[in-house]
DSSP file (Angstrom, degrees, kcal/mol; ACC not computed):
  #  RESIDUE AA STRUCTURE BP1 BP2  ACC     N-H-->O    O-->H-N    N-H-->O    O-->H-N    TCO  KAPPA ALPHA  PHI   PSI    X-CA   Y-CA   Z-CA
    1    1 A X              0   0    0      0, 0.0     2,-0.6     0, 0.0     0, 0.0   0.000 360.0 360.0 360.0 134.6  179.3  -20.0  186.9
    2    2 A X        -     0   0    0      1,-0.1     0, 0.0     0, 0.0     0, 0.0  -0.906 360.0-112.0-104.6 101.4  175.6  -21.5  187.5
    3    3 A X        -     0   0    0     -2,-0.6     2,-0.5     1,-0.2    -1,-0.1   0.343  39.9-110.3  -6.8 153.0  173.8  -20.2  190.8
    4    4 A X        -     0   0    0      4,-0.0     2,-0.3     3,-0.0    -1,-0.2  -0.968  34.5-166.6-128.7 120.3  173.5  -23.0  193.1
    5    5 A X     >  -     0   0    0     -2,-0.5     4,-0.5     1,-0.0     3,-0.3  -0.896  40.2-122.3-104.2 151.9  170.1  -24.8  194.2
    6    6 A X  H  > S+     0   0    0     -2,-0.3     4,-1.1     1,-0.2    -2,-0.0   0.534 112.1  61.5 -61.0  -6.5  169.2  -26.9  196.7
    7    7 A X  H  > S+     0   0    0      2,-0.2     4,-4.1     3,-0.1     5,-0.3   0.888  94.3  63.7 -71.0 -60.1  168.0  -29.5  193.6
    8    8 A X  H  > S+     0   0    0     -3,-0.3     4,-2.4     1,-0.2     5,-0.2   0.772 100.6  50.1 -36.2 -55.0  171.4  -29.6  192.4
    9    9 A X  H  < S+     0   0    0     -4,-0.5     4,-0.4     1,-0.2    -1,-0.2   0.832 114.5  43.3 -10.7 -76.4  172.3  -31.3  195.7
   10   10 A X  H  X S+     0   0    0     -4,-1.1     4,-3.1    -3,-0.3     3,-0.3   0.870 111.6  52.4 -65.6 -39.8  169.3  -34.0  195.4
   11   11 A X  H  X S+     0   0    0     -4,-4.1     4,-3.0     1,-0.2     5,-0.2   0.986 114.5  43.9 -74.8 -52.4  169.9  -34.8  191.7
   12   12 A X  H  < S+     0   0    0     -4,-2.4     4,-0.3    -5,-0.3    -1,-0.2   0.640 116.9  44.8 -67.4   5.1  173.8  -35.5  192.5
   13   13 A X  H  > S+     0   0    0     -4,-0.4     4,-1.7    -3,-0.3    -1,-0.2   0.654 110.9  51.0-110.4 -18.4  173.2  -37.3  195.4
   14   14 A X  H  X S+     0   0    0     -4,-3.1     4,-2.2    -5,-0.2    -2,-0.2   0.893 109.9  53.0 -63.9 -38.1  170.4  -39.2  193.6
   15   15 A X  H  < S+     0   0    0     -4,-3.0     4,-0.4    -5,-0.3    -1,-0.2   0.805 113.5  46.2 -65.2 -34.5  173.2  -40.0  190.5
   16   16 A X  H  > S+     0   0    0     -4,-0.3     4,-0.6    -5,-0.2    -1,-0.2   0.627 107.3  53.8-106.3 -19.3  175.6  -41.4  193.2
   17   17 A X  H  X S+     0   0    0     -4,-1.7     4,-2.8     2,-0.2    -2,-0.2   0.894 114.3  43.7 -37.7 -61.7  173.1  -43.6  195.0
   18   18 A X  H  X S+     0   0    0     -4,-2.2     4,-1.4     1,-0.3    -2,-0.2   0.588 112.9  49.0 -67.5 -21.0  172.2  -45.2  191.8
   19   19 A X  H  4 S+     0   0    0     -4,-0.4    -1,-0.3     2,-0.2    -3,-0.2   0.646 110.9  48.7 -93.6 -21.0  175.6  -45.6  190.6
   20   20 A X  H >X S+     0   0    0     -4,-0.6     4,-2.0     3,-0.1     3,-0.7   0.823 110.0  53.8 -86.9 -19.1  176.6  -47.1  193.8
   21   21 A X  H 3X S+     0   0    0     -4,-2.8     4,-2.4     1,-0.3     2,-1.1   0.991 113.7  42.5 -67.0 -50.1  173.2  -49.8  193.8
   22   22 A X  H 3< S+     0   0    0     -4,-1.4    -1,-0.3     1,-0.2    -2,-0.1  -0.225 109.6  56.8 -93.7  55.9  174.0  -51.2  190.2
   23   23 A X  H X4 S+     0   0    0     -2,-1.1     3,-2.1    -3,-0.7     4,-0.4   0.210 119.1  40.1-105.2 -78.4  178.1  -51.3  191.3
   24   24 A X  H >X S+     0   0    0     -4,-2.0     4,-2.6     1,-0.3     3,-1.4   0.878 107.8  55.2 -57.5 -46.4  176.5  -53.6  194.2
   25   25 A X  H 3X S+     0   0    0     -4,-2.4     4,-1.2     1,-0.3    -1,-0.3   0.610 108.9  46.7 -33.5 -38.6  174.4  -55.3  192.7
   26   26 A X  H <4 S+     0   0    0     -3,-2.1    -1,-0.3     2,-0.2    -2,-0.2   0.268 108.7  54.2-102.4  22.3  176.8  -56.6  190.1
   27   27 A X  H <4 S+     0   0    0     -3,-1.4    -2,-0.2    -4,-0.4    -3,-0.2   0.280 112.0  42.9-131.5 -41.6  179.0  -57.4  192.3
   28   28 A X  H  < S+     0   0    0     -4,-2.6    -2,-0.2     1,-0.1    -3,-0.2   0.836 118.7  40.9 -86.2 -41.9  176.5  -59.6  194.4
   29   29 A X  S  < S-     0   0    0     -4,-1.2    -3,-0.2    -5,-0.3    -2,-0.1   0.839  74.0-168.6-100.8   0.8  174.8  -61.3  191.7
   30   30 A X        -     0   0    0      2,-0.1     5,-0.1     4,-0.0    -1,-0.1   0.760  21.0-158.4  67.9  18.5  177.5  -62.1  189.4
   31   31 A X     >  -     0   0    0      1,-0.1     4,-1.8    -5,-0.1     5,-0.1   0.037  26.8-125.9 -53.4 164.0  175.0  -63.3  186.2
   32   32 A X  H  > S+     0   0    0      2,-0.2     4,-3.8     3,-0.1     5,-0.3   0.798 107.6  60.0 -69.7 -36.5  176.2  -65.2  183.7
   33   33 A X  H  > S+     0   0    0      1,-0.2     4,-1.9     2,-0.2     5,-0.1   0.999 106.9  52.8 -71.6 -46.0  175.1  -62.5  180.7
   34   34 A X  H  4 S+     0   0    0      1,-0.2    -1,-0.2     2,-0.2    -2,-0.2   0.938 114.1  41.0 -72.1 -36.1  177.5  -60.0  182.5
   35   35 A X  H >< S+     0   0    0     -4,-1.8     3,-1.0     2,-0.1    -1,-0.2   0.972 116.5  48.2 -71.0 -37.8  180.4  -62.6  182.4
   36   36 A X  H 3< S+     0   0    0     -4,-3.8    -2,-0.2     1,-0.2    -3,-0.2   0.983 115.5  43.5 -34.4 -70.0  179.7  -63.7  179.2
   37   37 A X  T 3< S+     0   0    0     -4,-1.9     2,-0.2    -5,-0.3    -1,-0.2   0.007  81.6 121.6 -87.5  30.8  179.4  -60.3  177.8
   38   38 A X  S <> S-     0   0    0     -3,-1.0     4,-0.9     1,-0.1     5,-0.0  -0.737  74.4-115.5 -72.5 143.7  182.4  -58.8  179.6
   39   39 A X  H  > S+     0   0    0     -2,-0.2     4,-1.5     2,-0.2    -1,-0.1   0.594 110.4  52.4-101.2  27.6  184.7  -57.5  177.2
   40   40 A X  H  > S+     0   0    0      1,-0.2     4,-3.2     2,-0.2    -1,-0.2   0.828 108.7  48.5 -55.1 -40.7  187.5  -59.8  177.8
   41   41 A X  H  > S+     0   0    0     -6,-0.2     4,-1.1     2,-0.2    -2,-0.2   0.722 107.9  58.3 -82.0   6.2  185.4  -62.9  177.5
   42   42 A X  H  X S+     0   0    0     -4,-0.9     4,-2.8     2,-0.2    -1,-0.2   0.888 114.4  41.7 -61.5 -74.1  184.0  -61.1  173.9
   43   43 A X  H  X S+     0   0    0     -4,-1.5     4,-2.9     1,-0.2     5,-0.2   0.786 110.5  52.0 -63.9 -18.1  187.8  -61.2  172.9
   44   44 A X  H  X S+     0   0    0     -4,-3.2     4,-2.5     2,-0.2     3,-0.5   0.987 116.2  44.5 -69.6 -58.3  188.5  -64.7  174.3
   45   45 A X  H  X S+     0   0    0     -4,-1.1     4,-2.0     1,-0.3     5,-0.3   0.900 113.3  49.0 -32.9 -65.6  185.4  -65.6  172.2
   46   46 A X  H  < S+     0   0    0     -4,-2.8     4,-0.4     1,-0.2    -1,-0.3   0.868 113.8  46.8 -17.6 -71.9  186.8  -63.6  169.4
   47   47 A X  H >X S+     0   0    0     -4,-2.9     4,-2.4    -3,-0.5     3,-1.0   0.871 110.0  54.2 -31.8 -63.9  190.2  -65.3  169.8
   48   48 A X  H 3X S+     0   0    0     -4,-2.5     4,-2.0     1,-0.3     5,-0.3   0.910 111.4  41.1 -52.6 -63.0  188.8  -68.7  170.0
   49   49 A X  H 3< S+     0   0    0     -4,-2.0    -1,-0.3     1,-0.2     4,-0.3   0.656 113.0  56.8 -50.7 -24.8  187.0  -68.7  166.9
   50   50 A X  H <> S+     0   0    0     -3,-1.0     4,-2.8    -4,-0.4     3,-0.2   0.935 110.4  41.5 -64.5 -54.1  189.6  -67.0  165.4
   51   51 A X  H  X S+     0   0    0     -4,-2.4     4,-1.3     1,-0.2    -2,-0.2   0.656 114.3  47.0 -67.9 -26.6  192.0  -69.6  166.2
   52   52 A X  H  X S+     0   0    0     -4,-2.0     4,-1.0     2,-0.1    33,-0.3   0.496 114.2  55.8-102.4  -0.7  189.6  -73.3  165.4
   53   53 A X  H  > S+     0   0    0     -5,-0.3     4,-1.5    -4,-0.3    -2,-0.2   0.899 106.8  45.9 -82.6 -60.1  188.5  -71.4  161.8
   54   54 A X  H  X S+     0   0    0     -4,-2.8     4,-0.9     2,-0.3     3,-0.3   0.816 117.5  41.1 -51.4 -40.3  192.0  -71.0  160.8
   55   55 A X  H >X S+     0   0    0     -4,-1.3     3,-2.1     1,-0.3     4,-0.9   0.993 119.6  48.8 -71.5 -40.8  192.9  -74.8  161.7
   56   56 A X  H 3< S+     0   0    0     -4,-1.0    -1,-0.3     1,-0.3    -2,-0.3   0.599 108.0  53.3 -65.0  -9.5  189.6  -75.6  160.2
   57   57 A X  H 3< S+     0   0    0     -4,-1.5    -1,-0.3    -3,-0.3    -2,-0.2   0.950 105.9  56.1 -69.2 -41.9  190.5  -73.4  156.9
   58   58 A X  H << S+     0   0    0     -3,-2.1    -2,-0.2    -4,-0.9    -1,-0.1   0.775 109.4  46.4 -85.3 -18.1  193.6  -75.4  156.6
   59   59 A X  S  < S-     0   0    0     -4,-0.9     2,-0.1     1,-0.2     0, 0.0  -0.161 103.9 -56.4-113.0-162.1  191.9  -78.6  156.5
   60   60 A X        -     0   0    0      1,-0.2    -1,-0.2    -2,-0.1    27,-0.1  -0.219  42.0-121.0-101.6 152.5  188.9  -79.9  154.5
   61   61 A X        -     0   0    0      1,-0.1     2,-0.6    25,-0.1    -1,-0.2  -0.313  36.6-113.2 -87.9 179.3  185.3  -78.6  154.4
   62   62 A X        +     0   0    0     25,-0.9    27,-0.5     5,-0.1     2,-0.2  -0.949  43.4 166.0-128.1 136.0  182.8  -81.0  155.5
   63   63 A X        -     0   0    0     -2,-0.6     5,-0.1    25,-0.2    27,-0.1  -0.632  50.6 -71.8-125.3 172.6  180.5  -82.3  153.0
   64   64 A X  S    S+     0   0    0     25,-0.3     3,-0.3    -2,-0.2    -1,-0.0   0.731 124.7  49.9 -24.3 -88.5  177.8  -85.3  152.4
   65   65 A X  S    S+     0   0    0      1,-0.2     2,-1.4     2,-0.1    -1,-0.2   0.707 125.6  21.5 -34.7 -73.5  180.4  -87.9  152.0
   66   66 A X        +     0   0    0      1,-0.2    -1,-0.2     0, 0.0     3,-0.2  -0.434  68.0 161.0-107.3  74.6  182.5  -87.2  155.2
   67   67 A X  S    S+     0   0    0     -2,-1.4     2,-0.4    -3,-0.3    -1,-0.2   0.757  73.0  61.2 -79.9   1.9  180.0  -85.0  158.1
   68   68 A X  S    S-     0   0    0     -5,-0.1    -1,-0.2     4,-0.0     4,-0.1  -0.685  86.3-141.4-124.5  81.2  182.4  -86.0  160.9
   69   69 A X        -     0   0    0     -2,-0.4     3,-0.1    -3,-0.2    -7,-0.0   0.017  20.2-130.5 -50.3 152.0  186.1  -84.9  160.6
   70   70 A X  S    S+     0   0    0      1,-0.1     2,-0.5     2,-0.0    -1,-0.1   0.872  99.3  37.3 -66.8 -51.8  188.9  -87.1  161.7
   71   71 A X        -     0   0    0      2,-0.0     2,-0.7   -15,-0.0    -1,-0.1  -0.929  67.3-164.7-112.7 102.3  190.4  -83.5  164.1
   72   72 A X        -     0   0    0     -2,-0.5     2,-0.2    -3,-0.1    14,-0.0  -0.731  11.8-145.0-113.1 112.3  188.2  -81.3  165.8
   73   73 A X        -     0   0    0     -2,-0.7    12,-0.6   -21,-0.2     2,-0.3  -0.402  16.3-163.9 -50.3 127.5  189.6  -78.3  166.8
   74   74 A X        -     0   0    0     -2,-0.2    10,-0.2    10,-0.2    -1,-0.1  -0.747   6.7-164.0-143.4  64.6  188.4  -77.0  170.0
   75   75 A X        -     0   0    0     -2,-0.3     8,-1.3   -27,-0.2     2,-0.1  -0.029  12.7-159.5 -76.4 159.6  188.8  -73.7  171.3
   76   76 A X        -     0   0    0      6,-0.2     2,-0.2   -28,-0.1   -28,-0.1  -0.395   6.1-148.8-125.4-153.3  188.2  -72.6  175.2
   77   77 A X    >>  -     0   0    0     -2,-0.1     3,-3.3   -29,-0.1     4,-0.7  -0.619  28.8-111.3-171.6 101.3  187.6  -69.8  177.2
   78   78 A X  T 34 S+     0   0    0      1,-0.4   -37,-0.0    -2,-0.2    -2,-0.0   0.311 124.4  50.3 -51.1 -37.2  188.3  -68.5  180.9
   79   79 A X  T 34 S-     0   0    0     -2,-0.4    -1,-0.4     2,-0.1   -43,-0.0   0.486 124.8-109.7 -80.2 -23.7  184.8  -68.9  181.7
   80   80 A X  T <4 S+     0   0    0     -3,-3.3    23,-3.5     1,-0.3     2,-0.3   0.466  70.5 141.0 103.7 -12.3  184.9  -72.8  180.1
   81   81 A X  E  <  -A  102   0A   0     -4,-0.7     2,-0.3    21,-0.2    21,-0.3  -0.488  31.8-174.4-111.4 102.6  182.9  -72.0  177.4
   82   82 A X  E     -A  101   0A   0     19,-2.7    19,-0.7    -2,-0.3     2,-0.2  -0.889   1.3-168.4-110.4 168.2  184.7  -74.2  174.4
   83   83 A X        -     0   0    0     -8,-1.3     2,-0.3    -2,-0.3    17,-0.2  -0.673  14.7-157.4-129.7-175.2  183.7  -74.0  170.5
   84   84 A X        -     0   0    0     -2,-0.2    15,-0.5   -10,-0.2     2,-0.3  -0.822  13.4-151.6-174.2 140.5  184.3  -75.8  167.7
   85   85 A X        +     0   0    0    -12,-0.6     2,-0.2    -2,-0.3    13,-0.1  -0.869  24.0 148.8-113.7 142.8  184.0  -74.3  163.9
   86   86 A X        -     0   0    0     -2,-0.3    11,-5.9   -14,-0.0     2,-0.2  -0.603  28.5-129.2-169.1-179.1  183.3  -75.9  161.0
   87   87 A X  E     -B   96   0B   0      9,-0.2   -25,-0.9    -2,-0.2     2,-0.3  -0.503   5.4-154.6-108.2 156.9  181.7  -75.6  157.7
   88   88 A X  E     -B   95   0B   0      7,-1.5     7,-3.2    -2,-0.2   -25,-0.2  -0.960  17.5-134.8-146.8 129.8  179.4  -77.3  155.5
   89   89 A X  E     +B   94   0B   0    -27,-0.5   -25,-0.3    -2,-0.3     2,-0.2  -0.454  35.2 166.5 -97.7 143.8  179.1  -77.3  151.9
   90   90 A X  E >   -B   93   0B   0      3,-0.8     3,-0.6     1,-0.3    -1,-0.0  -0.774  61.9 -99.8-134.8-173.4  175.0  -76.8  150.5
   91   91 A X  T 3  S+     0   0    0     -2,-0.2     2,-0.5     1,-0.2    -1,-0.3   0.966 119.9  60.9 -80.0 -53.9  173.8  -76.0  147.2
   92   92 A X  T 3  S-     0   0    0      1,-0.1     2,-0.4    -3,-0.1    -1,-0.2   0.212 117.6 -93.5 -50.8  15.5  173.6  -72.1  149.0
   93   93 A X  E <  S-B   90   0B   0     -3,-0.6    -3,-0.8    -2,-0.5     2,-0.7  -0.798  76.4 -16.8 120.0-129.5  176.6  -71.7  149.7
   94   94 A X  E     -B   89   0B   0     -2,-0.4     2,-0.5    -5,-0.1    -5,-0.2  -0.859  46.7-151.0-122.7 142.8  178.2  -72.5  153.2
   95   95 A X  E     -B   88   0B   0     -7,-3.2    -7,-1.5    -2,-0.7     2,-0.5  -0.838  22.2-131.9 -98.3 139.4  176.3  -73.2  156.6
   96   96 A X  E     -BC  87 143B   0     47,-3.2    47,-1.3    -2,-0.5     2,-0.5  -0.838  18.8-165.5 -68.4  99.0  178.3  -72.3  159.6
   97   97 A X  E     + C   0 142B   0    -11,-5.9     2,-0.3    -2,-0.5    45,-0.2  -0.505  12.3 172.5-125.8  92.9  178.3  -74.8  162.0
   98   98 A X  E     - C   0 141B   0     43,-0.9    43,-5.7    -2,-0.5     2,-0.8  -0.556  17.6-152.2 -95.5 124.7  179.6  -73.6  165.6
   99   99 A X  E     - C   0 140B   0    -15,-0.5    41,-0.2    -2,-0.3     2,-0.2  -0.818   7.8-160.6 -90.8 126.0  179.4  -76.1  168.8
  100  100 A X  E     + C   0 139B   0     39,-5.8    39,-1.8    -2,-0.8     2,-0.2  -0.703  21.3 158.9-105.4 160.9  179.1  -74.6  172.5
  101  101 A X  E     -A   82   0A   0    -19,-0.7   -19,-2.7    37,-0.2     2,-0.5  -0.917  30.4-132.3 174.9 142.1  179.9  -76.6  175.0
  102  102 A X  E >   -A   81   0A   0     35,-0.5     3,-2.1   -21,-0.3   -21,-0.2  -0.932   4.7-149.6-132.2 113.2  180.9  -75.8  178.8
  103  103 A X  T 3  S+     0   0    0    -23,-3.5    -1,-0.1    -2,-0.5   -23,-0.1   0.840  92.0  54.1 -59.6 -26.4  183.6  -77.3  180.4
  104  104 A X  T 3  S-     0   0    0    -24,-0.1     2,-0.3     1,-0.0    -1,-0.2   0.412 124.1 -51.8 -89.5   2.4  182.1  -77.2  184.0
  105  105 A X  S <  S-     0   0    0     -3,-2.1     2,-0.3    32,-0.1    -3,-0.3  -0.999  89.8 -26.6 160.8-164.2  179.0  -78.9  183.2
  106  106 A X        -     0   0    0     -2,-0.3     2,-0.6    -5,-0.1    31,-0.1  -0.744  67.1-120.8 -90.0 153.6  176.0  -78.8  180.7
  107  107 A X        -     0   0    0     30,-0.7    -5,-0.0    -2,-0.3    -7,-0.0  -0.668  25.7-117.4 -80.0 124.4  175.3  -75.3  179.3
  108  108 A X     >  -     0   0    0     -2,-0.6     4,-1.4     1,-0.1    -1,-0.1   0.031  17.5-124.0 -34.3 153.8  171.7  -73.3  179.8
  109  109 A X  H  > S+     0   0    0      2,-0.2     4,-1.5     3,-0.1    -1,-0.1   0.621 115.4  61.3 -82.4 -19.1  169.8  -72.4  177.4
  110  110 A X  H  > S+     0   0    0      2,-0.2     4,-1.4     3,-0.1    -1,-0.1   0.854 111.8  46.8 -68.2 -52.8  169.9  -68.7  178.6
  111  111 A X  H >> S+     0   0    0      1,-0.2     3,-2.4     2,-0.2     4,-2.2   0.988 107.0  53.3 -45.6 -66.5  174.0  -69.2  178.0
  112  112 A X  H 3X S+     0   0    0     -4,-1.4     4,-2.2     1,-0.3     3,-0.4   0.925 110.7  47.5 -48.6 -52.2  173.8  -70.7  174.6
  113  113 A X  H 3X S+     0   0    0     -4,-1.5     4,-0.6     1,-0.2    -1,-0.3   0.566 109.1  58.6 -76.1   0.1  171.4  -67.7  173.4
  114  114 A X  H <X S+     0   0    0     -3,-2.4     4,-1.2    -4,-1.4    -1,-0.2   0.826 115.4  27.7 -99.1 -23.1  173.8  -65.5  174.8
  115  115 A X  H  X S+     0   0    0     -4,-2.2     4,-1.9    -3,-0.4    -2,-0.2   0.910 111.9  68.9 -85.3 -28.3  176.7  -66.7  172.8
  116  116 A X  H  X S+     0   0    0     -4,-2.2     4,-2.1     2,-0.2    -3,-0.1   0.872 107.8  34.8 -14.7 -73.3  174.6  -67.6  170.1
  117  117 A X  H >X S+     0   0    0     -4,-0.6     3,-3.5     1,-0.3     4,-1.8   0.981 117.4  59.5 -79.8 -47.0  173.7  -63.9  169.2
  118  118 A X  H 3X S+     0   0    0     -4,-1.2     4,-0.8     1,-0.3    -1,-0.3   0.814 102.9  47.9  -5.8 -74.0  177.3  -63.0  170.3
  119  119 A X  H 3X S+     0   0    0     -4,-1.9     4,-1.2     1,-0.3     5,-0.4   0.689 109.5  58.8 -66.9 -13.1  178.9  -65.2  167.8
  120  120 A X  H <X S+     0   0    0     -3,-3.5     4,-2.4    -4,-2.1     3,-0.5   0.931 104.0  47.6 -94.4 -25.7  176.6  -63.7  165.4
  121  121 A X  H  < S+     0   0    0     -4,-1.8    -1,-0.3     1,-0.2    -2,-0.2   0.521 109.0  53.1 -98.3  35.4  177.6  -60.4  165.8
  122  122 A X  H  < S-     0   0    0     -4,-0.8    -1,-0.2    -5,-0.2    -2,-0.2   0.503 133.9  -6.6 -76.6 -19.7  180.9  -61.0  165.6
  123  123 A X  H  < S+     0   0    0     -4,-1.2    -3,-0.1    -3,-0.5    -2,-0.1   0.721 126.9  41.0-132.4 -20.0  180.7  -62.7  162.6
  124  124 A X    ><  +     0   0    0     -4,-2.4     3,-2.1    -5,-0.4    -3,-0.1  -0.413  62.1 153.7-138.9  28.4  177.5  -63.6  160.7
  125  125 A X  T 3  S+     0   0    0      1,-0.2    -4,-0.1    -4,-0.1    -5,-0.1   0.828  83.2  33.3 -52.0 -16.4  174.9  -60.1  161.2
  126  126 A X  T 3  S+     0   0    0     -6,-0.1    -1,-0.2     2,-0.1     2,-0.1   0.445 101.7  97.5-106.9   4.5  172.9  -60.3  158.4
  127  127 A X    <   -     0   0    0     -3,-2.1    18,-0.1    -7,-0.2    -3,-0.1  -0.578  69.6-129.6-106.0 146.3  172.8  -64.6  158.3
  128  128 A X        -     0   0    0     -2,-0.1     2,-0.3     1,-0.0    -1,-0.1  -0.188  31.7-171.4 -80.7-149.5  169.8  -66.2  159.8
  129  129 A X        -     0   0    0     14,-0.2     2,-0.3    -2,-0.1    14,-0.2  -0.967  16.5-153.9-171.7 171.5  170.7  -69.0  162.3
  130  130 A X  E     -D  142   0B   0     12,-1.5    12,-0.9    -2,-0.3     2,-0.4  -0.992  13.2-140.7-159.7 169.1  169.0  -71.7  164.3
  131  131 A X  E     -D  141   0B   0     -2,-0.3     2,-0.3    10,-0.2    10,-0.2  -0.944  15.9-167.5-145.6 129.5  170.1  -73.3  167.5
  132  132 A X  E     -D  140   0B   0      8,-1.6     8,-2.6    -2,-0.4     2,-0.1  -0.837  24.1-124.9-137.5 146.0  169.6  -77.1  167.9
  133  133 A X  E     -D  139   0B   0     -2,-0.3     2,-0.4     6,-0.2     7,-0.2  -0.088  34.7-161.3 -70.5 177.7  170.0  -78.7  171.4
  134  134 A X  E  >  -D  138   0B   0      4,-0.6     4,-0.5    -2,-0.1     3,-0.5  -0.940  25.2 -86.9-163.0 166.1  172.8  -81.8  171.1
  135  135 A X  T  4 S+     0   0    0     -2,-0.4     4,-0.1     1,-0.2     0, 0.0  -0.523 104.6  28.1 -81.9 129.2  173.4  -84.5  173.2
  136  136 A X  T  4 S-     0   0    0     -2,-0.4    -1,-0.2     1,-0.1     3,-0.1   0.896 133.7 -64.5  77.6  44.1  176.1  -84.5  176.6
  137  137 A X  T  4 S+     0   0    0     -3,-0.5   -30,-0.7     1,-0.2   -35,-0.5   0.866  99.9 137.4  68.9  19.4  175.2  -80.6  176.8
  138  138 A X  E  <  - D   0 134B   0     -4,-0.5    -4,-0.6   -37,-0.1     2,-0.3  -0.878  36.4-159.0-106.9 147.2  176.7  -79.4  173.6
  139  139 A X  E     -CD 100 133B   0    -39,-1.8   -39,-5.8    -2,-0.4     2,-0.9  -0.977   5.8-139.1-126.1 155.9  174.6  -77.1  171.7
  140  140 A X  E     -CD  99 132B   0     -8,-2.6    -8,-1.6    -2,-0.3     2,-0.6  -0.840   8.8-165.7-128.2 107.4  174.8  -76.4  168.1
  141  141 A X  E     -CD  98 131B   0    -43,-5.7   -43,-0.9    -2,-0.9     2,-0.3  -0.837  12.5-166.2 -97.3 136.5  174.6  -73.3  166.7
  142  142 A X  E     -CD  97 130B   0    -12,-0.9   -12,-1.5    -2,-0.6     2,-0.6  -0.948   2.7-160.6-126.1 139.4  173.9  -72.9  162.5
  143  143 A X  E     -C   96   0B   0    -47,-1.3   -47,-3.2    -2,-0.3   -14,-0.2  -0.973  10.2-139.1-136.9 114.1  174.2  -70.3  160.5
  144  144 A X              0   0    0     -2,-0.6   -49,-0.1   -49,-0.2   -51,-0.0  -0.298 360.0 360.0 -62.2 145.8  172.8  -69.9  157.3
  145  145 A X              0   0    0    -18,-0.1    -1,-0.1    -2,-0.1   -50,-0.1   0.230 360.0 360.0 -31.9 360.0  173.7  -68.5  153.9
């Protein structure tokens, strides 16, 4: 048993102050990186991606000849947040090419870099990437060999 000082007091009331500001805090401002990066919406993202690469496995890569498939599968997210997979064949092997998109409106740019690095570590850590703006609020993230 550890002798008891009047410090002890201050530092555990200092620990429960602080834990009770960032509890309020994130509770009043709600950001969008904390909803993003809850980690349900990680696994709905997970899920999602999981689920438009398998239909996109089953069906044909996209190459010169054809760059716009006939089906695009389109997964979504509680938040709104849909993607889109698909692949493209280079002489280095295969670029990754995932579309964000937001049902509720056009997506930030803040948003987009937040799934952006998301989706890369979930799938792609060591690939670079780029992130190209797109038209009607879609952004396009690509991920290099």
């Amino acid at each position: 048993v550890l002798p008891f000082h009047p410090w002890h007091a201050i530092a555990i009331a200092c620990l429960v102050l602080m834990m009770v500001v960032v509890s309020l805090k994130r509770r009043i401002q709600r950001t969008d990186k904390y909803k993003l990066l809850h980690p349900r919406h990680v696994r709905e993202v997970a899920e999602a991606i999981d689920m438009v690469s398998n239909v996109t496995t089953k069906s044909t890569d996209i190459s010169e000849c054809n760059p716009i498939p006939a089906n695009i599968p389109i997964g979504c997210t509680s938040l709104g947040i849909q993607i889109s997979v698909s692949k493209i064949k280079s002489t280095a092997g295969y670029i990754y090419h995932y579309a964000l998109s937001y049902k509720k409106g056009v997506m930030s740019e803040e948003k987009a870099k937040t799934l952006s690095r998301l989706i890369l570590q979930l799938r792609h850590p060591c690939n670079s990437s780029e992130v190209i703006k797109g038209n009607r609020g879609v952004l396009h993230l690509l991920v290099h060999p």
